[in-house]
KOLZA-559192 format. One record per residue: residue number from 0; residue in three letters; x negated, y negated, z negated of N, C-alpha, C, O, CB in turn. Coordinates in steps of 0.05 Angstrom, whole numbers, plus 5000, padded with zeros to 4 digits. Glycine has a CB too. Layout:
REM residues N
<rec n="NUM" res="ala" n_x="X" n_y="Y" n_z="Z" ca_x="X" ca_y="Y" ca_z="Z" c_x="X" c_y="Y" c_z="Z" o_x="X" o_y="Y" o_z="Z" cb_x="X" cb_y="Y" cb_z="Z"/>
...
REM end
This chain:
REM residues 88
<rec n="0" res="unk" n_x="8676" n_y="5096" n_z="9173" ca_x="8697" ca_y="5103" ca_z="9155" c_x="8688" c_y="5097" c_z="9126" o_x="8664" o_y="5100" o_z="9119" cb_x="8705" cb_y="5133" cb_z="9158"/>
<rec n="1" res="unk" n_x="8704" n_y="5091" n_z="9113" ca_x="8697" ca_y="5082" ca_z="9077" c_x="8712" c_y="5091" c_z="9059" o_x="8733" o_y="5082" o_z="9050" cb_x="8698" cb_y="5053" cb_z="9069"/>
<rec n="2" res="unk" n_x="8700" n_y="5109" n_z="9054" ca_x="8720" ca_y="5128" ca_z="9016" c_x="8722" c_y="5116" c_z="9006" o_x="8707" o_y="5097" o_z="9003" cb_x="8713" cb_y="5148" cb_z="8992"/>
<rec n="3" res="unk" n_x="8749" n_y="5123" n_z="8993" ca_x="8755" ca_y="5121" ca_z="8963" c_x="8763" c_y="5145" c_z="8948" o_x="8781" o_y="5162" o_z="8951" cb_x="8777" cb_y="5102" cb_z="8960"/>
<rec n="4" res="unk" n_x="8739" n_y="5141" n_z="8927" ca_x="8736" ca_y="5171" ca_z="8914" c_x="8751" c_y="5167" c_z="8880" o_x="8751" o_y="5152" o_z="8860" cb_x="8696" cb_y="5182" cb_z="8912"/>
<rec n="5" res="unk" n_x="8758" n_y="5180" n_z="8887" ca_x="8790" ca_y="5175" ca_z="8865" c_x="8785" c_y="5201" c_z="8839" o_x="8789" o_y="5226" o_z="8842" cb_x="8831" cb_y="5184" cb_z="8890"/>
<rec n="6" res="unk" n_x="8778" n_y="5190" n_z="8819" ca_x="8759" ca_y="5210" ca_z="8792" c_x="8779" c_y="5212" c_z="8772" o_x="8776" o_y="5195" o_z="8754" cb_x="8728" cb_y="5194" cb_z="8776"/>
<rec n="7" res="unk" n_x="8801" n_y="5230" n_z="8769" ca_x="8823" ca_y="5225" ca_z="8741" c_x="8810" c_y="5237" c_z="8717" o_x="8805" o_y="5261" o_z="8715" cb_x="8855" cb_y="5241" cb_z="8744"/>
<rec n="8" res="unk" n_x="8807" n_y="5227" n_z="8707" ca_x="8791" ca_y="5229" ca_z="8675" c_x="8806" c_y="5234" c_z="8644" o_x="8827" o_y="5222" o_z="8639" cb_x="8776" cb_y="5200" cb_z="8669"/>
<rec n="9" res="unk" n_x="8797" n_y="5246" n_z="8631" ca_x="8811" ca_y="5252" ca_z="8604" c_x="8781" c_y="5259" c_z="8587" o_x="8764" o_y="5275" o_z="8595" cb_x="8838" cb_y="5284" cb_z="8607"/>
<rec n="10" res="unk" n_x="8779" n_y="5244" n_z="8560" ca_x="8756" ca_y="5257" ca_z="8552" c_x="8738" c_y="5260" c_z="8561" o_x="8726" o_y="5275" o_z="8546" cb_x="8757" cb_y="5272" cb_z="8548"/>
<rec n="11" res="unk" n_x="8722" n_y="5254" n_z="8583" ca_x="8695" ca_y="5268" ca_z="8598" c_x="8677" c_y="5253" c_z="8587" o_x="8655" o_y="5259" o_z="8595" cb_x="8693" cb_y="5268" cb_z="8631"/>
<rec n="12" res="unk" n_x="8677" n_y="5233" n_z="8571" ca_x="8652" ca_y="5228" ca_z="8566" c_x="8615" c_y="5242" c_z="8567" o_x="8593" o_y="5232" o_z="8573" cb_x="8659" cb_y="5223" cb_z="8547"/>
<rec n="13" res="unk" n_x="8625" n_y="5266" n_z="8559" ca_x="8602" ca_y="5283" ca_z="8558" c_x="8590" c_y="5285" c_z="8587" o_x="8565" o_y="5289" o_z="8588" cb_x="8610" cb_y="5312" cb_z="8546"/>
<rec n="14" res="unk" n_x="8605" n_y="5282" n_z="8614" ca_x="8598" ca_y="5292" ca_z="8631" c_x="8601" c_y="5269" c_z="8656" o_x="8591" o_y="5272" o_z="8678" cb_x="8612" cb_y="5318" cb_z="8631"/>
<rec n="15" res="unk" n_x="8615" n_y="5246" n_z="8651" ca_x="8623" ca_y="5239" ca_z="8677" c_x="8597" c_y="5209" c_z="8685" o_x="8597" o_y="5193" o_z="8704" cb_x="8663" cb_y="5230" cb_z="8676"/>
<rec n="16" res="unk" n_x="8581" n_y="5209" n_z="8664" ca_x="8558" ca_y="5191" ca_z="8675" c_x="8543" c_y="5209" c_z="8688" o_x="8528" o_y="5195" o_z="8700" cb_x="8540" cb_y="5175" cb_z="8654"/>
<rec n="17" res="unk" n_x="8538" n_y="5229" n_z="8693" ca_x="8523" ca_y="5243" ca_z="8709" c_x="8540" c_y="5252" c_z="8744" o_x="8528" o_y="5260" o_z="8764" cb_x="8516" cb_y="5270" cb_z="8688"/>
<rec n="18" res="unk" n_x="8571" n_y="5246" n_z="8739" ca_x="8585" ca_y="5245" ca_z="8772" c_x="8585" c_y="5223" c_z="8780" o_x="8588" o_y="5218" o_z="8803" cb_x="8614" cb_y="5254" cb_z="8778"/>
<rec n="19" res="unk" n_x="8581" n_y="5204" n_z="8762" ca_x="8584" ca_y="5171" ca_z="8766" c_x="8548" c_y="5170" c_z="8785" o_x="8543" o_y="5163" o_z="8808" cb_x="8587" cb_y="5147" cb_z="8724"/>
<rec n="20" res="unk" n_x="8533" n_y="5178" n_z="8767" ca_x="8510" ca_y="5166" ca_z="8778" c_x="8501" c_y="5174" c_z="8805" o_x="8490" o_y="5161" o_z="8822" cb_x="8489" cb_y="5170" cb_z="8761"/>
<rec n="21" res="unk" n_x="8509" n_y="5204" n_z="8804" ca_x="8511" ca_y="5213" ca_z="8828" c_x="8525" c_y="5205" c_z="8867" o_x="8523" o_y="5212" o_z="8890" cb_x="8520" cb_y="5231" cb_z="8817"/>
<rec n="22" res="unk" n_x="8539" n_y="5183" n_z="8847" ca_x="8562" ca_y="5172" ca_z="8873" c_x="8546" c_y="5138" c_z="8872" o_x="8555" o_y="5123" o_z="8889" cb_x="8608" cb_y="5172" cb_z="8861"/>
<rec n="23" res="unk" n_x="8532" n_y="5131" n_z="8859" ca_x="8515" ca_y="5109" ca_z="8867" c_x="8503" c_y="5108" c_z="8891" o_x="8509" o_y="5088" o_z="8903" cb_x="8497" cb_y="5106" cb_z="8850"/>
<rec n="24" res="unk" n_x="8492" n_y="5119" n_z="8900" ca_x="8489" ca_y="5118" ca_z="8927" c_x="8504" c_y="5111" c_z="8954" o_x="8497" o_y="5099" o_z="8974" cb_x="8484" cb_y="5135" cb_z="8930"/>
<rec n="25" res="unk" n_x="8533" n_y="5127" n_z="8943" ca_x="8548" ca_y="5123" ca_z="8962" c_x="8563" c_y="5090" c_z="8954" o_x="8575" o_y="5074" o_z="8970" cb_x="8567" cb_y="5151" cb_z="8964"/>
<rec n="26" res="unk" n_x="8558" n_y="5088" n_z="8930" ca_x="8573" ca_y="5065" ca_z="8936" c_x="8559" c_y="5042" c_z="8931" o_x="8566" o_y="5025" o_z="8915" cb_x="8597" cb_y="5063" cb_z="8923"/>
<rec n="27" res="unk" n_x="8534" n_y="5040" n_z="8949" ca_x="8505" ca_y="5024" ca_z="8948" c_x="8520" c_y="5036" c_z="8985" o_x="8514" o_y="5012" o_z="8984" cb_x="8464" cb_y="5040" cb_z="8925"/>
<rec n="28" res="unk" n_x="8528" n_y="5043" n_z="9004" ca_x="8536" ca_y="5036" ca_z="9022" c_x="8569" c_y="5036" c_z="9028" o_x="8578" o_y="5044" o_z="9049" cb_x="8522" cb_y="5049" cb_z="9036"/>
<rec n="29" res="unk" n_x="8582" n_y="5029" n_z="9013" ca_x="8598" ca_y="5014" ca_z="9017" c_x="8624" c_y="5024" c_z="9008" o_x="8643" o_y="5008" o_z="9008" cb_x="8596" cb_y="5007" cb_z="9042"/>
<rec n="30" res="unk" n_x="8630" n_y="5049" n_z="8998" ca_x="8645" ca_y="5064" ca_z="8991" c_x="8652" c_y="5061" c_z="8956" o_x="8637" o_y="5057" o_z="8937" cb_x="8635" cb_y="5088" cb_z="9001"/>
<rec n="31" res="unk" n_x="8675" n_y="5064" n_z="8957" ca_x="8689" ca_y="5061" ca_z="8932" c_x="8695" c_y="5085" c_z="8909" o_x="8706" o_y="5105" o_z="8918" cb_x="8714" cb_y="5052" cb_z="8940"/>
<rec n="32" res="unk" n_x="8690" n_y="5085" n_z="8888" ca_x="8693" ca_y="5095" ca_z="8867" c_x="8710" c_y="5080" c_z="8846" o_x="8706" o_y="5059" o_z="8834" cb_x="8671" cb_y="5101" cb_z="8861"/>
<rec n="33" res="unk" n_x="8733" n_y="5101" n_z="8844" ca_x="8760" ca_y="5095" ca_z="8821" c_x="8764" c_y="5111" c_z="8795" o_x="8783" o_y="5127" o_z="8791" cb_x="8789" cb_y="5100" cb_z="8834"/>
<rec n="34" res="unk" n_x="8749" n_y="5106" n_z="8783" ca_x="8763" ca_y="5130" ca_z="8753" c_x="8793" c_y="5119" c_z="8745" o_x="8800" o_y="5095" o_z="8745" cb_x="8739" cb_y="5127" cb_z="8713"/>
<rec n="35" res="unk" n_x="8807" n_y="5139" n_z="8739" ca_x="8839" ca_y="5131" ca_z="8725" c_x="8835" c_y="5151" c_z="8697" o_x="8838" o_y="5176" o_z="8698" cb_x="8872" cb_y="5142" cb_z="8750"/>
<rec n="36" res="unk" n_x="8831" n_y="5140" n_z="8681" ca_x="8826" ca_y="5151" ca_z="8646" c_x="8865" c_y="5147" c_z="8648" o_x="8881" o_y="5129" o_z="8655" cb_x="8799" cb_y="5121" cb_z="8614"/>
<rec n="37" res="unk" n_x="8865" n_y="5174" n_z="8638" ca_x="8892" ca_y="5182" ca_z="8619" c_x="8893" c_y="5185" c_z="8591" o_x="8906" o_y="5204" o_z="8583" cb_x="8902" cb_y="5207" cb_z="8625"/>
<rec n="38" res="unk" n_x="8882" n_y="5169" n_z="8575" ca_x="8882" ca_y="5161" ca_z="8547" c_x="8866" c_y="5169" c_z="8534" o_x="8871" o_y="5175" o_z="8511" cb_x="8900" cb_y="5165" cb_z="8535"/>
<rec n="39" res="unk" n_x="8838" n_y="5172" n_z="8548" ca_x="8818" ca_y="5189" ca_z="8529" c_x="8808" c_y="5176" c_z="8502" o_x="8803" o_y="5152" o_z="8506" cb_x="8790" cb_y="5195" cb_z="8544"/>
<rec n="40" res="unk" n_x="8805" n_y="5182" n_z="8483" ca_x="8798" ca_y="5168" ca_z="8455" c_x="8770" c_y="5173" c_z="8454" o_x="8763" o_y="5172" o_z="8430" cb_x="8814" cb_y="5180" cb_z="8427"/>
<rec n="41" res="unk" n_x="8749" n_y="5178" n_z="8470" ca_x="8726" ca_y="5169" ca_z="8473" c_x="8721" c_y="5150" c_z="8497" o_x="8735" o_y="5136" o_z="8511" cb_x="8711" cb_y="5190" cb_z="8472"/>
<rec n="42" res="unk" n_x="8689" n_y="5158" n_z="8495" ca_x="8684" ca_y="5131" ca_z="8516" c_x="8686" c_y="5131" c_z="8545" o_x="8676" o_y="5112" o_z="8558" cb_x="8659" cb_y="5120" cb_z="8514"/>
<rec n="43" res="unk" n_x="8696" n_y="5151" n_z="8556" ca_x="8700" ca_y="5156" ca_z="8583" c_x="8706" c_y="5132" c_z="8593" o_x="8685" o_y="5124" o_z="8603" cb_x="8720" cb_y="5176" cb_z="8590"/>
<rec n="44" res="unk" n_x="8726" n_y="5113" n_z="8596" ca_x="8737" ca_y="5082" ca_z="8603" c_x="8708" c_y="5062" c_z="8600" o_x="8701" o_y="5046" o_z="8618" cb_x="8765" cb_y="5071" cb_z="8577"/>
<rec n="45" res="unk" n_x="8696" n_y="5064" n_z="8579" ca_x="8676" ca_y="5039" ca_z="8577" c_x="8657" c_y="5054" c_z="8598" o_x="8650" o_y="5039" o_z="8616" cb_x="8660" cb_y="5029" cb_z="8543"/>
<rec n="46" res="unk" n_x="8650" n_y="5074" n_z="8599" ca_x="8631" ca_y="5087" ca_z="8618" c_x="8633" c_y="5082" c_z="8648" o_x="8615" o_y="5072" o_z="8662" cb_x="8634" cb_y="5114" cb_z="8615"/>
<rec n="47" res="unk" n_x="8658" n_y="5091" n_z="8655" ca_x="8669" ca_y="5084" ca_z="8683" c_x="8671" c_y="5058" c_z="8683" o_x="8667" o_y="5046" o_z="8704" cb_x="8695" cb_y="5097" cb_z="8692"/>
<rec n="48" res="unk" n_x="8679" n_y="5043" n_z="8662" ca_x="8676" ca_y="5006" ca_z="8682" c_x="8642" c_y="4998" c_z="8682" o_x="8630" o_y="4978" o_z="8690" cb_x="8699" cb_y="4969" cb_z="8657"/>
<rec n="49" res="unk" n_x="8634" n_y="5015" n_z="8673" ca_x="8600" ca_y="5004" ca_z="8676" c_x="8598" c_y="5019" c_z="8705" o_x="8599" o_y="5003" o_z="8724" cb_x="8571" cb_y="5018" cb_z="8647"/>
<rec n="50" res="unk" n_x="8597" n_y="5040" n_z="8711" ca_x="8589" ca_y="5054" ca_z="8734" c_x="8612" c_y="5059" c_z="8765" o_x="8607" o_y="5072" o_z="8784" cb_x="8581" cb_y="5082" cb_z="8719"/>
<rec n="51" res="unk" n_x="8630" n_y="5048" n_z="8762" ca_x="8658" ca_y="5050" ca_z="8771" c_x="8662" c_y="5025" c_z="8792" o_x="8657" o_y="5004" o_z="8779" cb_x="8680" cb_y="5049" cb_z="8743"/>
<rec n="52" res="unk" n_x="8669" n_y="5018" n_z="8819" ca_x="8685" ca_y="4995" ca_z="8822" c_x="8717" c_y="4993" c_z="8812" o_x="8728" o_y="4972" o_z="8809" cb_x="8683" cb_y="4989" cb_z="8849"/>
<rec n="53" res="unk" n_x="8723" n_y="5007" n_z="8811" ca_x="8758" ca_y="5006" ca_z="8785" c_x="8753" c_y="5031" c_z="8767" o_x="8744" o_y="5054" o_z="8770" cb_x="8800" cb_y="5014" cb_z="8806"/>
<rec n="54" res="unk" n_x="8764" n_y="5013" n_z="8745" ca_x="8768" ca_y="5041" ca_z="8724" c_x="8798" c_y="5027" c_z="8709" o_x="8802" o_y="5006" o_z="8697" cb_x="8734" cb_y="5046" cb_z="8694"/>
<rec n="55" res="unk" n_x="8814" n_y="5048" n_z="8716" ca_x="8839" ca_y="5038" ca_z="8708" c_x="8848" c_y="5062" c_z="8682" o_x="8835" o_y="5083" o_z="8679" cb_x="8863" cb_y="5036" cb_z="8738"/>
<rec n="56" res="unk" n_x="8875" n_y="5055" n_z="8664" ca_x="8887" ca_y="5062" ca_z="8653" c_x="8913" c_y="5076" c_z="8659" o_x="8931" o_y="5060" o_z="8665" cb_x="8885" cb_y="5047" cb_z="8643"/>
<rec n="57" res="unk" n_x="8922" n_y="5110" n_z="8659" ca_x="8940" ca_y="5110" ca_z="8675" c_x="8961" c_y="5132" c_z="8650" o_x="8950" o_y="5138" o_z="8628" cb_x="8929" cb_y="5122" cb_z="8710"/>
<rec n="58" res="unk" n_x="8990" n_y="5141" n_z="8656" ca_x="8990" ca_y="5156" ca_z="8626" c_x="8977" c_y="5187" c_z="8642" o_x="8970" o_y="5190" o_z="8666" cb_x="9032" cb_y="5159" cb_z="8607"/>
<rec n="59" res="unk" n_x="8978" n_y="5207" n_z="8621" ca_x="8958" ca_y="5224" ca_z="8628" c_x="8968" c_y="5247" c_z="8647" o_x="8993" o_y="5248" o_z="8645" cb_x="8945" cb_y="5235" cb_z="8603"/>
<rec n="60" res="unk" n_x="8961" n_y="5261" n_z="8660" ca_x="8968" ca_y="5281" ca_z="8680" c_x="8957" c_y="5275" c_z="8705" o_x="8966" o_y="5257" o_z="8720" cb_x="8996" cb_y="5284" cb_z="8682"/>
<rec n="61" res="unk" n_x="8934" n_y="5293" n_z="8712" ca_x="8920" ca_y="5292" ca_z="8731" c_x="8938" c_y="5288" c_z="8761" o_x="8922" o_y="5280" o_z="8778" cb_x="8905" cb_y="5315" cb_z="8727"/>
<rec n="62" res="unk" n_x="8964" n_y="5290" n_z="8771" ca_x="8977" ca_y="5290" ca_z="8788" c_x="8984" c_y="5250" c_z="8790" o_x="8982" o_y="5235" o_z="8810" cb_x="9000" cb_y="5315" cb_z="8781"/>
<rec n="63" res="unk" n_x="8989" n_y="5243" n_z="8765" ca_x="8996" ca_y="5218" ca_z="8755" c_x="8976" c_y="5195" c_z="8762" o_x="8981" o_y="5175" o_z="8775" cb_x="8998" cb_y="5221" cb_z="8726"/>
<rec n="64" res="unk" n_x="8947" n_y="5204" n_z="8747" ca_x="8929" ca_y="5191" ca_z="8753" c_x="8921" c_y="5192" c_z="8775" o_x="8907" o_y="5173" o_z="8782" cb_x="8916" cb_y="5194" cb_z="8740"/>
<rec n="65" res="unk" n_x="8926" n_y="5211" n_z="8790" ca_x="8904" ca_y="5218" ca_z="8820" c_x="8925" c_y="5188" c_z="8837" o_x="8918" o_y="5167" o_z="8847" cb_x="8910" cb_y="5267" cb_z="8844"/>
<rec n="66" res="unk" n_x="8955" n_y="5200" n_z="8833" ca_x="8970" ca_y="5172" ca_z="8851" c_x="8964" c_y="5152" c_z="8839" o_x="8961" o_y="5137" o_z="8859" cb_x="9001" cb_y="5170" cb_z="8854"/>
<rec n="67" res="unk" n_x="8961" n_y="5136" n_z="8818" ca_x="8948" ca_y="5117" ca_z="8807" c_x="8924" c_y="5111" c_z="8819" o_x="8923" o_y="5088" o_z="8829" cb_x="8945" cb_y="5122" cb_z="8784"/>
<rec n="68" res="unk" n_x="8907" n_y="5124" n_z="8820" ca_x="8876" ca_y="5117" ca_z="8837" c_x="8885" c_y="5110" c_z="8867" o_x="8875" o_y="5089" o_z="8876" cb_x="8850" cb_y="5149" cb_z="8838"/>
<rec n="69" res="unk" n_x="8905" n_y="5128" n_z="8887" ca_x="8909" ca_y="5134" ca_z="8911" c_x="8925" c_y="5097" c_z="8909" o_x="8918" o_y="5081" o_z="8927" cb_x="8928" cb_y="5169" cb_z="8918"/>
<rec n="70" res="unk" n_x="8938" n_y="5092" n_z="8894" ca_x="8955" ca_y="5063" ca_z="8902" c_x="8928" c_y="5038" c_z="8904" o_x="8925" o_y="5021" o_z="8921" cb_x="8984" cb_y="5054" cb_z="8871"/>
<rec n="71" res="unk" n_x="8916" n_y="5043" n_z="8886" ca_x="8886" ca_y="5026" ca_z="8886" c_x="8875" c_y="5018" c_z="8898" o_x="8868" o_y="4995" o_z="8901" cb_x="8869" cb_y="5032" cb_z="8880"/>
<rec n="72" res="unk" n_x="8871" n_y="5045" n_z="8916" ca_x="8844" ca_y="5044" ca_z="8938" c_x="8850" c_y="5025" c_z="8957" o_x="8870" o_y="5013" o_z="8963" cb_x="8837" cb_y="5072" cb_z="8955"/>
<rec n="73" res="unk" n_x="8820" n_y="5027" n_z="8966" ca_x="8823" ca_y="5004" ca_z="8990" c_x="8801" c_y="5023" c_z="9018" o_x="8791" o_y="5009" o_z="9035" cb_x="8806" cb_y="4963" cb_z="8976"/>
<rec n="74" res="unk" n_x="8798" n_y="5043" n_z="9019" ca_x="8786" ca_y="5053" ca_z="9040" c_x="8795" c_y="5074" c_z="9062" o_x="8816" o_y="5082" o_z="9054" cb_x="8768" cb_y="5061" cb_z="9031"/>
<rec n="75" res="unk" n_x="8790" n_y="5083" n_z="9080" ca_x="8803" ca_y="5092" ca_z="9105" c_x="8809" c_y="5122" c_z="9097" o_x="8826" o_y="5135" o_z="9109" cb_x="8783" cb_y="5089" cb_z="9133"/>
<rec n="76" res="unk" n_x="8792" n_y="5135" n_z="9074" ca_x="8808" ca_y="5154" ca_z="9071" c_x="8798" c_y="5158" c_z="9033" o_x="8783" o_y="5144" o_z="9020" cb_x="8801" cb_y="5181" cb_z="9096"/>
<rec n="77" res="unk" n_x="8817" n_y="5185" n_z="9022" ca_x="8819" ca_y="5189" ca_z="8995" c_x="8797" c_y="5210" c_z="8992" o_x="8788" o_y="5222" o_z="9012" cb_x="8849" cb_y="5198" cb_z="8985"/>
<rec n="78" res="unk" n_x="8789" n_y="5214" n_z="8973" ca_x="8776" ca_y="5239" ca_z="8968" c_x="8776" c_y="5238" c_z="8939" o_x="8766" o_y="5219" o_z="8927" cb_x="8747" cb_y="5243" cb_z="8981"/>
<rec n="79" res="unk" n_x="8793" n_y="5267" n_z="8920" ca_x="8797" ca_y="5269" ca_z="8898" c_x="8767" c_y="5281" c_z="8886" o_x="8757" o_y="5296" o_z="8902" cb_x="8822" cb_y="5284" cb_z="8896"/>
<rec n="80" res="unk" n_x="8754" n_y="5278" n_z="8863" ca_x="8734" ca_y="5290" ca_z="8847" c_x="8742" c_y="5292" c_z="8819" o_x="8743" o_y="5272" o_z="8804" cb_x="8710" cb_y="5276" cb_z="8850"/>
<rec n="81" res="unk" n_x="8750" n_y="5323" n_z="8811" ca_x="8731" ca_y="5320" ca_z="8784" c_x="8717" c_y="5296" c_z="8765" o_x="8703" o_y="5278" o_z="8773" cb_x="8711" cb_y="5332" cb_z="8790"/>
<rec n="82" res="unk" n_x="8724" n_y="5300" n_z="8740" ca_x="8711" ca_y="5285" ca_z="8727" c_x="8678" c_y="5300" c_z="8721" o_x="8656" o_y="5289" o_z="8721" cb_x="8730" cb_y="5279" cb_z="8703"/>
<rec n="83" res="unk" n_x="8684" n_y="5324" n_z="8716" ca_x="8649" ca_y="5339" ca_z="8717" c_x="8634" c_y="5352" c_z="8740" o_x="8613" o_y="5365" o_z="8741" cb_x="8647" cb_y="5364" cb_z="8700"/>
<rec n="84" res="unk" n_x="8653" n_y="5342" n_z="8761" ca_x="8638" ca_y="5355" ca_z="8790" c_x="8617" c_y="5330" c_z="8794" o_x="8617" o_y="5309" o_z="8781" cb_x="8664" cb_y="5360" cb_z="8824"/>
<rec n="85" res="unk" n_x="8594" n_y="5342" n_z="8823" ca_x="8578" ca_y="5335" ca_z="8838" c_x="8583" c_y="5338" c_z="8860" o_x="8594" o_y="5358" o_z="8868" cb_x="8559" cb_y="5342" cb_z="8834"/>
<rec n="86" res="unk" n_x="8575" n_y="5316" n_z="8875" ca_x="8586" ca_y="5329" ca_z="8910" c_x="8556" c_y="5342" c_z="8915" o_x="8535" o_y="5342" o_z="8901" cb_x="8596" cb_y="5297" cb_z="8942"/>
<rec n="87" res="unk" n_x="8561" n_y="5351" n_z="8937" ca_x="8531" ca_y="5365" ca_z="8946" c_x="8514" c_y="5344" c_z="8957" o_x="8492" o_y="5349" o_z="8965" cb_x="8533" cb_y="5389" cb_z="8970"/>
REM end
């Protein structure tokens, strides 16, 4: 099975290279990672296309962006995260 982990973002700069780096692993086997930035005026967007396989532009509202990421994906199932969470 292959995630797609679907990250709606606003502002997180402060925090979301540390959920990003954390999901390197998983997607060093084969699984997908999507940030959808809802208009943050920092660098959240340049962050996620460095660490991200999509980092899209969506307008803002976490309900908005999450279906924005969900139309994207390309894996057998979804899994929503936080922009400042860690999985275990």
């Amino acid at each position: 099975m292959r995630l797609s982990i679907v990250i709606p973002a606003l502002e997180e700069s402060a925090s979301i290279t540390a959920t990003l780096a954390a999901l390197q692993p998983l997607r060093a086997r084969g699984h997908e990672v999507i940030v959808v930035d809802g208009g943050s005026r920092d660098a959240t967007l340049l962050i996620a296309r460095l660490l991200a396989d999509r980092a899209l532009a969506a307008p803002a509202g976490r309900a908005t962006q999450m279906n924005a990421g969900a139309r994207k994906a390309t894996g057998d199932a979804l899994l929503f995260l936080h922009a400042d969470s860690l999985l275990p």
